[in-house]
Backbone as a ProteinNet text record, in pm:
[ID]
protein_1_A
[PRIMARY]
XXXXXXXXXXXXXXXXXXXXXXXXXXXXXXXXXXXXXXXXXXXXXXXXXXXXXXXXXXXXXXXXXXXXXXXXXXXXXXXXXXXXXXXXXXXXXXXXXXXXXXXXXXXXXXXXXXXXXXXXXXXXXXXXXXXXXXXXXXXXXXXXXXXXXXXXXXXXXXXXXXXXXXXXXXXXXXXXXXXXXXXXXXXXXXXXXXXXXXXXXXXXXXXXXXXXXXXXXXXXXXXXXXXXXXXXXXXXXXXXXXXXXXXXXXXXXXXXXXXX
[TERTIARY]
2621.3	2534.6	2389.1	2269.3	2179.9	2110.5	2011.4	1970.8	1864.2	1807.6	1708.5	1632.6	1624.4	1512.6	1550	1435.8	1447.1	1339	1441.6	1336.5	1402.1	1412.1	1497.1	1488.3	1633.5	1671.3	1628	1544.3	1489.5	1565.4	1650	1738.6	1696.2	1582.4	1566.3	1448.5	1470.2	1366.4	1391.9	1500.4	1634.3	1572.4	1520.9	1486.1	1587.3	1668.2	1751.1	1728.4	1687.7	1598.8	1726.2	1742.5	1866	1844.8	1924.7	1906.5	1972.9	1941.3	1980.2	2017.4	2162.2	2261.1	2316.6	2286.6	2438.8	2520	2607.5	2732.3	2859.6	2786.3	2872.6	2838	2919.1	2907.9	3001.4	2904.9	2988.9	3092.7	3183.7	3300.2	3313	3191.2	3220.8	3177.8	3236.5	3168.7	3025	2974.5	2850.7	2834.5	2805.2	2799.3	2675.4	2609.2	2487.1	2462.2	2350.3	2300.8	2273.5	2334.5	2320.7	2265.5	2211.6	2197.1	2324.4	2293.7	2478.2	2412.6	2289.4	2291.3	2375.2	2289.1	2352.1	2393.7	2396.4	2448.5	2332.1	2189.3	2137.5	2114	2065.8	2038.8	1932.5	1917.1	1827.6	1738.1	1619.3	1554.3	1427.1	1428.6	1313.1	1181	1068.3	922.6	845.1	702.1	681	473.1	489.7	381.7	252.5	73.6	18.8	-1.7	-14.2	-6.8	-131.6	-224.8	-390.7	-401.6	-279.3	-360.8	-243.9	-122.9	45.6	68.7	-60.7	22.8	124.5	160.1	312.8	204.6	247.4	199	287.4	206.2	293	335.2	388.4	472.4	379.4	284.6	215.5	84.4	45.1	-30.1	-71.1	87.9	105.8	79.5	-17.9	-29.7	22.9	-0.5	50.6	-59.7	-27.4	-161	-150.4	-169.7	-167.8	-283.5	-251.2	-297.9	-381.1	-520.1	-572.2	-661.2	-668.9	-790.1	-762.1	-703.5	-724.5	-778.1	-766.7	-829.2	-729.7	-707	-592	-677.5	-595.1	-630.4	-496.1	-577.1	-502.7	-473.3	-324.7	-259.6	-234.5	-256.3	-238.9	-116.8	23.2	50	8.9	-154.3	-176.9	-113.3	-203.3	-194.9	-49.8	64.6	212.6	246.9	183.2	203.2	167.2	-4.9	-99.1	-43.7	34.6	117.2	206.2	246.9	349.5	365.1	287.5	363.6	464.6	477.2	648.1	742.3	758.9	879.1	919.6	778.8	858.4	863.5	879.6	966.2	1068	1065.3	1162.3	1287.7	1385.7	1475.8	1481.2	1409.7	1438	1492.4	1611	1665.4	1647.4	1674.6	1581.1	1619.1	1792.7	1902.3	2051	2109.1	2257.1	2307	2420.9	2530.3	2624.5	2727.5	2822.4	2818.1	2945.1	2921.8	2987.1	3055.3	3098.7	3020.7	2908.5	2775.7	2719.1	2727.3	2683.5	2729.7	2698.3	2741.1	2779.4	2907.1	2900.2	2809.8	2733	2665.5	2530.2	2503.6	2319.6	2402.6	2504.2	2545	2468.7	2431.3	2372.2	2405	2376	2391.2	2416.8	2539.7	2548.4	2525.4	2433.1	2428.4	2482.2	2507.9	2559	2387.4	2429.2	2319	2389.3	2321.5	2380.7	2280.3	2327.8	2227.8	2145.5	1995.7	1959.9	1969.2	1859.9	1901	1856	1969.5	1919.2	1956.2	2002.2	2060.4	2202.2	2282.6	2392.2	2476	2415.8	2475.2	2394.8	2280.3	2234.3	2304.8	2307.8	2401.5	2562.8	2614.1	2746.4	2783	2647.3	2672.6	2611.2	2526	2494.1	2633.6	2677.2	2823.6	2938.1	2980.3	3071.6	3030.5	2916.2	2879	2872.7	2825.2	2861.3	3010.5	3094.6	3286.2	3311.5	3257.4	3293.9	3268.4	3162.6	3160.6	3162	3181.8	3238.2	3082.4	2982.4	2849.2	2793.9	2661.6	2611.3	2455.4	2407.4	2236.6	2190.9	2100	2026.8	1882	1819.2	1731.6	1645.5	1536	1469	1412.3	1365.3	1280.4	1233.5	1174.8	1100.6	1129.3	1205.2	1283.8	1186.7	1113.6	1058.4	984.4	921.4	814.2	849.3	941.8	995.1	1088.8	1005.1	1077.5	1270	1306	1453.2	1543.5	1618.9	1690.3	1796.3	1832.9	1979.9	2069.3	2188.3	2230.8	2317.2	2350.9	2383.7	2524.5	2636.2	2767.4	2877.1	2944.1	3001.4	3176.6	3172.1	3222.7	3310.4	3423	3486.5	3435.4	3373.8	3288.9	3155.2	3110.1	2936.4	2910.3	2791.8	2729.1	2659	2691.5	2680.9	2560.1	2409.2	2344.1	2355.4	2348.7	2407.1	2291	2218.7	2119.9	2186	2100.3	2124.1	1980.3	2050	1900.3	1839.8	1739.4	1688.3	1746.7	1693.7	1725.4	1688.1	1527.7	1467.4	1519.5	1568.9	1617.3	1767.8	1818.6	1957.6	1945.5	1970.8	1932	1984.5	1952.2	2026.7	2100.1	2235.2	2329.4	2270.6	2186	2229.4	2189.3	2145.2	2163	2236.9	2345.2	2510.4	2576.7	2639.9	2770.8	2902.8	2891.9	3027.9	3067	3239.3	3283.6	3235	3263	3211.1	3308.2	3286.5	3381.4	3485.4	3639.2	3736.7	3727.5	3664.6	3711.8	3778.9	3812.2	3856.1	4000.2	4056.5	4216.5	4243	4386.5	4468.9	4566.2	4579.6	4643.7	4782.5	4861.5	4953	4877.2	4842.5	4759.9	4770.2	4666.3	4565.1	4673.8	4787.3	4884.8	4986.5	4984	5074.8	4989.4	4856.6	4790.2	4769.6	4753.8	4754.6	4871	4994.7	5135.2	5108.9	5101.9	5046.9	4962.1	4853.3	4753.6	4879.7	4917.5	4991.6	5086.5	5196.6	5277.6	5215.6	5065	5018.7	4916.2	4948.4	4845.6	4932.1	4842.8	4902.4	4805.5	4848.1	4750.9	4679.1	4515.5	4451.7	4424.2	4489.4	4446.6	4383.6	4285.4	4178.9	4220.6	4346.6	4384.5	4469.4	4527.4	4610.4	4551.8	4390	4319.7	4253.2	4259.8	4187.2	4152.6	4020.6	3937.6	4020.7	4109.2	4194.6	4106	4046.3	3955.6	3883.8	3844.3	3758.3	3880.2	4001.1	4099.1	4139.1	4143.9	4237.7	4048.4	3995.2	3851.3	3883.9	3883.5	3870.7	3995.2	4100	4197	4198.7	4171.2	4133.1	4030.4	3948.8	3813.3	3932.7	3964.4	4042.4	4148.8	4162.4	4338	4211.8	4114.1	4053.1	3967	3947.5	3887.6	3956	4093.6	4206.6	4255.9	4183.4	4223.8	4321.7	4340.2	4448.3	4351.6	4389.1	4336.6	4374.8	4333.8	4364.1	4397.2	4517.9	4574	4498.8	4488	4398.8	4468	4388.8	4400.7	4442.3	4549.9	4588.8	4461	4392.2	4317.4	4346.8	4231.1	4292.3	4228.7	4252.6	4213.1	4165.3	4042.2	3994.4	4067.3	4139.7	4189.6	4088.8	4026.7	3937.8	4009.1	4094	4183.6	4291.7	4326.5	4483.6	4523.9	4650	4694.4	4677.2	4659.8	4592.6	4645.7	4763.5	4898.6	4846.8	4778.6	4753.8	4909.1	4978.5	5159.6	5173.7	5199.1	5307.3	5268.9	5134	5118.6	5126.2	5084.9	5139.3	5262.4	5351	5471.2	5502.5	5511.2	5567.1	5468.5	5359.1	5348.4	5379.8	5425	5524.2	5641.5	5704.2	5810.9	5815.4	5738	5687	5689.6	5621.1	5576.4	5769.4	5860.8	5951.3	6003.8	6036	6162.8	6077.7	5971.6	5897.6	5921.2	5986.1	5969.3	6111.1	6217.8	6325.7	6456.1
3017.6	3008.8	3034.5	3003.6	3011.8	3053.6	3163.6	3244	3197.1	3228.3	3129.6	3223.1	3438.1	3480.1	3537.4	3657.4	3753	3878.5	4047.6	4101.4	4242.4	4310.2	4439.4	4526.2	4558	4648.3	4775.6	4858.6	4980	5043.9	5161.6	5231.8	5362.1	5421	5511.6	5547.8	5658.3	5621.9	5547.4	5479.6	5451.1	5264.9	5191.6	5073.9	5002.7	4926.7	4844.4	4669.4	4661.8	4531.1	4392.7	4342.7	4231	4087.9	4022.1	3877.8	3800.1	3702.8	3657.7	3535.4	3546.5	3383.1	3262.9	3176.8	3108.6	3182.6	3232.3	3236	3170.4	3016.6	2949.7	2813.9	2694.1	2553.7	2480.3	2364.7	2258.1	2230.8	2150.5	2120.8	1965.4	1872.4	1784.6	1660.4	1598.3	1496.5	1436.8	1430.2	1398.7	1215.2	1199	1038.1	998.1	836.1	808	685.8	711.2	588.4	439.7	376	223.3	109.7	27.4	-114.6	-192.3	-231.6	-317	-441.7	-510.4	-620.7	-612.8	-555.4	-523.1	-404.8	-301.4	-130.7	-56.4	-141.7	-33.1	86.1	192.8	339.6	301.8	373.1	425.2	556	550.8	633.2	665.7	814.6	843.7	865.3	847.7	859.9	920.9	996.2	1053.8	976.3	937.9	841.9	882.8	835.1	917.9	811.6	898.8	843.4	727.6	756.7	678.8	551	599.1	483.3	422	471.5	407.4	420.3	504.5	485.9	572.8	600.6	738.8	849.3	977.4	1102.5	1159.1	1202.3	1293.2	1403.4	1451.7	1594.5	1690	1695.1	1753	1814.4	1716.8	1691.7	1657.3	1733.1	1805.3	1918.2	1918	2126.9	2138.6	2264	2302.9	2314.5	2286.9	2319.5	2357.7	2414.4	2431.3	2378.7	2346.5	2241.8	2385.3	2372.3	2411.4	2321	2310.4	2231.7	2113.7	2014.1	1926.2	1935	2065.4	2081.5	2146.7	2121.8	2210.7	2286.5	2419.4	2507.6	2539.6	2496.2	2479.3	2657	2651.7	2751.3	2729.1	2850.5	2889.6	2955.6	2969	2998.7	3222.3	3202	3394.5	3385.8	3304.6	3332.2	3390.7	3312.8	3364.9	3479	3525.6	3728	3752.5	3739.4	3834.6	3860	3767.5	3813.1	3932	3959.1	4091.9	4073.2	4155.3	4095.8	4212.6	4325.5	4415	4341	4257.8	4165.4	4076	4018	3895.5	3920.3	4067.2	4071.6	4253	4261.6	4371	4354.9	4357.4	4393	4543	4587.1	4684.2	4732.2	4820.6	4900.3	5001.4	4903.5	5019.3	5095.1	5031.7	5145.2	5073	5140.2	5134.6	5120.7	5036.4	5001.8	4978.1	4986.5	4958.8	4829.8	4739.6	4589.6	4509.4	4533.6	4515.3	4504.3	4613.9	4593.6	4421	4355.5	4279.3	4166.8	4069.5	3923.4	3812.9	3770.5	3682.6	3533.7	3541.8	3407.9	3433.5	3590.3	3587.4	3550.8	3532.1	3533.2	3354	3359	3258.7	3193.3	3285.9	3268.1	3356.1	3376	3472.9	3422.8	3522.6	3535.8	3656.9	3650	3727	3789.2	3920.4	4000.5	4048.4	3982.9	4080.8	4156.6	4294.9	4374.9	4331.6	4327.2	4313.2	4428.8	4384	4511.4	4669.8	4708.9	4872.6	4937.5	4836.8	4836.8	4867.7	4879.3	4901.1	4984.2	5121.7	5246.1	5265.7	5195	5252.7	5148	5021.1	4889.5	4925.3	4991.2	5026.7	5146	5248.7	5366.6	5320.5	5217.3	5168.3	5079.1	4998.3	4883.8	4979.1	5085.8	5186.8	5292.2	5315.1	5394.6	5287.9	5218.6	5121.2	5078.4	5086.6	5032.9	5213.1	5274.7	5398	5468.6	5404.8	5420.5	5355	5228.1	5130	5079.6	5085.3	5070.5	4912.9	4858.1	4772.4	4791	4785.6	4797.8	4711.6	4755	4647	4575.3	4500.9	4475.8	4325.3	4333.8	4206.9	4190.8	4026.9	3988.4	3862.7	3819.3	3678.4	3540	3516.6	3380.1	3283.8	3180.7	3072.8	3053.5	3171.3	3135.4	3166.1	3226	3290	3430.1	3471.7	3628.9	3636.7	3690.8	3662	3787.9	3845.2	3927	3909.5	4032	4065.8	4150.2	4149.5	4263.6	4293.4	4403.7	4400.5	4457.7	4443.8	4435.8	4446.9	4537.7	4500.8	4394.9	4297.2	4203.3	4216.5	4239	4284.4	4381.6	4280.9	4377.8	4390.3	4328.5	4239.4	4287.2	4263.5	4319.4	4180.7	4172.4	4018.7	4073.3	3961.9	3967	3844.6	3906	3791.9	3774.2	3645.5	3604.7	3607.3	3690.2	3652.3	3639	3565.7	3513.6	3629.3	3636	3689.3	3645.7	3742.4	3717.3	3615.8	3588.2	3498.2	3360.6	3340.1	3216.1	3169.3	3254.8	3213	3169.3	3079.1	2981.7	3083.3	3097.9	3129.5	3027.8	3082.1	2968.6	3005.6	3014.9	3004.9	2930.8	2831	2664	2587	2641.1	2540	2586.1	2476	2541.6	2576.3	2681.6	2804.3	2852.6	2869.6	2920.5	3089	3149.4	3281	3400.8	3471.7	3584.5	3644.6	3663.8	3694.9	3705.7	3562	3555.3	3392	3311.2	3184.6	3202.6	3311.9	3290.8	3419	3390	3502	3606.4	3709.3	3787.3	3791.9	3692	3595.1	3532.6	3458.2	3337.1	3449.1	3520.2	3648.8	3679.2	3754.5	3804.6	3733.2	3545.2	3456	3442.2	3439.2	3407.3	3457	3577.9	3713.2	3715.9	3677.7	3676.5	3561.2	3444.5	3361.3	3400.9	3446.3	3549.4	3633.1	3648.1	3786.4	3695.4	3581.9	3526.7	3444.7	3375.7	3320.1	3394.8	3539.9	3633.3	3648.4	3616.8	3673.5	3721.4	3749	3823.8	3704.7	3726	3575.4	3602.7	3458	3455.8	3315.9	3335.3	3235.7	3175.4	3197.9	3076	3008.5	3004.1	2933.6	2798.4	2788.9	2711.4	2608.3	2490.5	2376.7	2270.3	2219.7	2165.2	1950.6	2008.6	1832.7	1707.7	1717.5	1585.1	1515	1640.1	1564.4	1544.5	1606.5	1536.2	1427.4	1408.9	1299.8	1138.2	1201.5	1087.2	1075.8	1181.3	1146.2	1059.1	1102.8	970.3	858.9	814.5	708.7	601.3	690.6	667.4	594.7	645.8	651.1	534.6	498.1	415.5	275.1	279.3	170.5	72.5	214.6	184.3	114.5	121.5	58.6	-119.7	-146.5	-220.6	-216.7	-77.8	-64	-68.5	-100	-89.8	16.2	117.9	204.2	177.3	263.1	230.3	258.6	146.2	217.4	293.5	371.9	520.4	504.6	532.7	520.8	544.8	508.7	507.1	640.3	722.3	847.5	863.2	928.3	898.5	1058.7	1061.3	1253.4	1248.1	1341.8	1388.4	1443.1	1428.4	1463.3	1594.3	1588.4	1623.1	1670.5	1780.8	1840.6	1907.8	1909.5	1963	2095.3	2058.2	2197.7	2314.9	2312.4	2412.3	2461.1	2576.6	2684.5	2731.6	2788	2882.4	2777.2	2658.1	2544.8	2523.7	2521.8	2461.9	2576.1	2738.8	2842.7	2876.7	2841.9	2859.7	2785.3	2655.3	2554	2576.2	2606.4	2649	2786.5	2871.9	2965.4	2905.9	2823	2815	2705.4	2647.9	2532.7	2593.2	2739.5	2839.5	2917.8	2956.3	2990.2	2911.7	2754.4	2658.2	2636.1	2695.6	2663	2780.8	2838.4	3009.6	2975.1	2916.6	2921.4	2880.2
15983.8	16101.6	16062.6	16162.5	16104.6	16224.4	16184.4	16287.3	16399.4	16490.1	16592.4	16631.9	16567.6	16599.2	16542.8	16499	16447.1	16508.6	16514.3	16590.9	16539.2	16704	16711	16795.7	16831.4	16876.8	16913.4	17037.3	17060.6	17165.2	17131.2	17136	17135.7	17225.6	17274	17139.1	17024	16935.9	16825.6	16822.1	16695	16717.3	16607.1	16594.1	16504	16562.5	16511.7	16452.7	16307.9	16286.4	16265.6	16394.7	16399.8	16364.1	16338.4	16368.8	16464.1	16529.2	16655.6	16645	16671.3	16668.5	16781.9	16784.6	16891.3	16881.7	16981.2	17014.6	17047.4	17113.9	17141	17074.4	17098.7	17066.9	17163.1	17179.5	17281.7	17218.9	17345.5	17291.6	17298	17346.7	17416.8	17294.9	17326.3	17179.3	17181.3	17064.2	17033.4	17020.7	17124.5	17161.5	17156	17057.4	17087	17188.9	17195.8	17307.7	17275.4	17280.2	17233.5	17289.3	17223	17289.2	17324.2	17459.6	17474	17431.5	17365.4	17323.5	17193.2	17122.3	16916	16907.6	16944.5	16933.7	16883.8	16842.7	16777.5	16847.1	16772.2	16796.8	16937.5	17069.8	17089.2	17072.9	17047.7	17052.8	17154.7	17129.8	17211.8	17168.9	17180.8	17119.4	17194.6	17190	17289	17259.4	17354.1	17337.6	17456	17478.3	17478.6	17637.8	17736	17914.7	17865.1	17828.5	17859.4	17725.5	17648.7	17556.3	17504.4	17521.5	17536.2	17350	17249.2	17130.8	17094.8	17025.1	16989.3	16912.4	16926.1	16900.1	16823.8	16699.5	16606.3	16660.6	16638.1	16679.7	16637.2	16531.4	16485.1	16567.3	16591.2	16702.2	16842.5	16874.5	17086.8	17101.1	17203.1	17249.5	17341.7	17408.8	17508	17607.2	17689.6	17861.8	17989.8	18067.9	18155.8	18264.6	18397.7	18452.3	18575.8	18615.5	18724.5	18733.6	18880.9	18958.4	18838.4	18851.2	18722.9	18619.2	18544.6	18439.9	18354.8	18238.1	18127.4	18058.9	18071.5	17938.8	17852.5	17729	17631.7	17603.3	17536.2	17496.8	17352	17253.5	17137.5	17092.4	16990.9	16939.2	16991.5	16976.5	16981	17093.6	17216.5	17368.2	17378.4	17337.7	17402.8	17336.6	17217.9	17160.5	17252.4	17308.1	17387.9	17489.5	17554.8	17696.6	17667	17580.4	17544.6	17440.3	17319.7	17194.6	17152.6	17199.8	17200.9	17215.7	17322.2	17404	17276.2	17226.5	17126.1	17002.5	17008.9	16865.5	16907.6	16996.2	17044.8	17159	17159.6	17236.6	17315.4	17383.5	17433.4	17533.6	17519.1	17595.6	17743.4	17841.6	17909.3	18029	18029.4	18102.1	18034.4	18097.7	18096	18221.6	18235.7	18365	18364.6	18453.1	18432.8	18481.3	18340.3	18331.5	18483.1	18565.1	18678.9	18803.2	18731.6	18866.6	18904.6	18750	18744.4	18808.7	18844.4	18935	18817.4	18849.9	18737.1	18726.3	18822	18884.8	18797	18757.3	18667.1	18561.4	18489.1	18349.9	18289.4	18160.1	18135	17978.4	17899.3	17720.1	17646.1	17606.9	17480.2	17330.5	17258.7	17148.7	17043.6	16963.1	16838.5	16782.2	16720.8	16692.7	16564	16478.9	16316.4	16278.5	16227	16164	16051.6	16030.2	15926.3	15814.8	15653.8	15553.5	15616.1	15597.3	15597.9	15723.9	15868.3	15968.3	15992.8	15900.2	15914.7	16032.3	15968.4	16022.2	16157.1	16204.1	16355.7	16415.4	16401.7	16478.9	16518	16371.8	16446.1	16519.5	16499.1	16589.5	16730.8	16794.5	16922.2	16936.8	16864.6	16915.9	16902.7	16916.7	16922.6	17025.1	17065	17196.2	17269.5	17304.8	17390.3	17426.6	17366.9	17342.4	17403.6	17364.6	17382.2	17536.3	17616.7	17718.6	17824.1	17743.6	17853.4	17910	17910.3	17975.4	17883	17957.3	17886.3	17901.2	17822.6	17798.2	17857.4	17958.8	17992.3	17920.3	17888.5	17816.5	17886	17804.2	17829.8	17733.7	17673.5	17539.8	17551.2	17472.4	17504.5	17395.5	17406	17331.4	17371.2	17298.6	17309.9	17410	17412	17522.7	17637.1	17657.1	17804.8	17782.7	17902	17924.1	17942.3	17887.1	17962.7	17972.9	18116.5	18083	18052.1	17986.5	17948.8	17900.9	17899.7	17840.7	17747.6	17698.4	17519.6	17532.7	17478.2	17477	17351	17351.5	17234.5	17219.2	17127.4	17151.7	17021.4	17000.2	16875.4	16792	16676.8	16582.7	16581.9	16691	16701.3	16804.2	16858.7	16966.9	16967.3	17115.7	17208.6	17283.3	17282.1	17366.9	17477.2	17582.7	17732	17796.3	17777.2	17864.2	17985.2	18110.1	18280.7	18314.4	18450.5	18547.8	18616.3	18645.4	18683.5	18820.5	18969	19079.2	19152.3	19147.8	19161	19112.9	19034.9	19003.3	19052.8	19128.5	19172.6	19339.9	19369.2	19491.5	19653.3	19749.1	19866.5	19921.8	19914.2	19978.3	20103.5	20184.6	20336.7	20397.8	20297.4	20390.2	20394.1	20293.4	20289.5	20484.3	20473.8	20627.7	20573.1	20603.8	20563.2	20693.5	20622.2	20789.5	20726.4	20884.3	20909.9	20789.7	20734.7	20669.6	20729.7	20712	20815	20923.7	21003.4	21084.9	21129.6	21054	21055.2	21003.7	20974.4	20943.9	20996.9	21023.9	21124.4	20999.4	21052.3	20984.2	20897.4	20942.8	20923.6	20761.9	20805.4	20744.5	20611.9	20623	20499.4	20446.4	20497.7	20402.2	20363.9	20390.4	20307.8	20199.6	20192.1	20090.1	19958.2	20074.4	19915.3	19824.1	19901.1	19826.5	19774	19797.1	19710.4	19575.4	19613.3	19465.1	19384.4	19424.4	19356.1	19264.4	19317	19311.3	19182.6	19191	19057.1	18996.5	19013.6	18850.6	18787	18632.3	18544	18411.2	18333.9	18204.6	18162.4	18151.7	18137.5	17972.2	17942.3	17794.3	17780.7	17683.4	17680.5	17605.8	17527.5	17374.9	17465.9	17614	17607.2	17711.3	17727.5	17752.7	17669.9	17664.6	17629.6	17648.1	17604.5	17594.8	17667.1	17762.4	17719.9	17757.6	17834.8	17865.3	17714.7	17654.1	17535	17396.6	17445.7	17325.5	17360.4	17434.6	17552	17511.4	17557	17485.6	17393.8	17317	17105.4	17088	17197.2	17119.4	17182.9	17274.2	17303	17211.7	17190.9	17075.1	16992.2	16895.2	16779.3	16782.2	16960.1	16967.8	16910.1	17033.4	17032.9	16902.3	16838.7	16673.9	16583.5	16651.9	16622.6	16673.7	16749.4	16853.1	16923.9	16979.8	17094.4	17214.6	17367.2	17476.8	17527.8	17598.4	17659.1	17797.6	17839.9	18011.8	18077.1	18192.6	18304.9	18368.6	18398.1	18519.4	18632.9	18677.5	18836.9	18951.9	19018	19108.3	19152.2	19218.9	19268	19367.2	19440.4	19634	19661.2	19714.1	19740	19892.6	19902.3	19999.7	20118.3	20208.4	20339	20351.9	20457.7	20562.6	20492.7	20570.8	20528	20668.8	20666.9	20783.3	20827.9	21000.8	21021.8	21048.2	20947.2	20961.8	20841.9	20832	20665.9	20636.1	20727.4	20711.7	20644.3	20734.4	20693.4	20502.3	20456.8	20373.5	20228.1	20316	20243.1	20176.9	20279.6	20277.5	20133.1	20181.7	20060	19928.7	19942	19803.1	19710.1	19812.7	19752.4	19720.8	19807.6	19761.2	19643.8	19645.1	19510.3	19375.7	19391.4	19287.1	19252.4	19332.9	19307.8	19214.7	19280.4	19196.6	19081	19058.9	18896.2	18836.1	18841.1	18795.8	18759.6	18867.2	18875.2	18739.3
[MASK]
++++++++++++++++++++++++++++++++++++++++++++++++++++++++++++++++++++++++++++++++++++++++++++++++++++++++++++++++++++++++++++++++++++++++++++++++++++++++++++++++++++++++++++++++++++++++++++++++++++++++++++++++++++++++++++++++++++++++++++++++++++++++++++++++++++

């Protein structure tokens, strides 16, 4: 893996000098964009509004727009806004991880200790496991502030980009029915037996990825000159009957003769 920052960890007076990884990777296949005349590659260029020629990469800034006028931004300018933030992770409570909404959750990254880091990284990723709590923190990745919080994740300590509050939308312009009060008591406790009837211990290995295996072989039949079957047409259901028991019922009992 190859790292995408480098900084550290401030842990009350204890400076932890880390490096900062992906955590994750898509799963979805890496498809290019083609001409349906000949297949060639498309590409993208980034070319100049007033005079339509292409612009080196070398030579794009950054600006910001007032009264129609840009002021250009420097490389210093984004330290000067905080230059602690963009090269510190700091610590600046603890919570319990449950407080949290799973709706701010955003990006985890992996945090490896750099040289000489050893012994303060695994005494913070073992107090942390040890009390069950997660650090809260904020730092500045690419030019933007971001919170988050620090976790220990096996042997590593996971930093979890979340949104800030501000950035998570108010549903209260969707139409929602009202909170218990659109189903009857009846209704609530077929359901819950229902919940109960399909928990079970969630394991994440026994989930996968099938849409994009189910592509790749298709890919593969066709590379072949096989045709792939078409798909039964599938119809979105509107409407369901306005019997909840009736439809409770039978899916308990659906859930039995599968057990059975």
């Amino acid at each position: 893996m190859r790292s995408i920052w480098t900084g550290s960890i401030s842990f009350g007076l204890i400076n932890i000098p880390i490096k900062l990884f992906s955590a994750v990777q898509e799963s979805n296949l890496d498809l290019d964009m083609l001409d349906a005349k000949d297949l060639s590659n498309i590409i993208f260029k980034r070319f100049n509004e007033s005079t339509g020629k292409e612009v080196a990469y070398g030579n794009i800034i950054k600006g910001y727009k007032i009264e129609d006028k840009y002021v250009i931004l420097e490389d210093e300018d984004f330290q000067a806004a905080d230059a602690v933030k963009t090269k510190t992770i700091d610590i600046q409570s603890f919570v319990s991880e449950k407080e949290i909404d799973s709706i701010y959750y955003e990006q985890p990254y992996f945090l490896e200790p750099d040289k000489g880091a050893m012994k303060a990284y695994a005494l913070l990723r073992d107090a942390l496991a040890a009390s069950g709590k997660v650090g809260v923190t904020s730092f500045v990745l690419r030019n933007k502030e971001s919170l988050a919080i620090l976790k220990p994740y096996k042997n590593v300590i996971v930093l979890n980009r979340i949104r800030f509050e501000q950035e998570v939308r108010d549903p209260s312009e969707l139409k929602l029915p009202p909170v218990a009060k659109c189903t009857s008591a009846k209704e609530m406790d077929m359901a819950e037996k229902l919940i109960d009837q399909l928990t079970e211990k969630f394991d994440i290995s026994s989930f996968k990825d099938e849409y994009t295996a189910k592509l790749l072989d298709i890919i593969k039949k066709k590379a072949k000159g096989k045709a792939p079957k078409k798909p039964a047409e599938l119809k979105v259901v509107h409407k369901q009957t306005d019997d909840l028991m009736e439809m409770l019922k039978a899916s308990l009992e659906t859930k039995k003769k599968k057990s059975s």
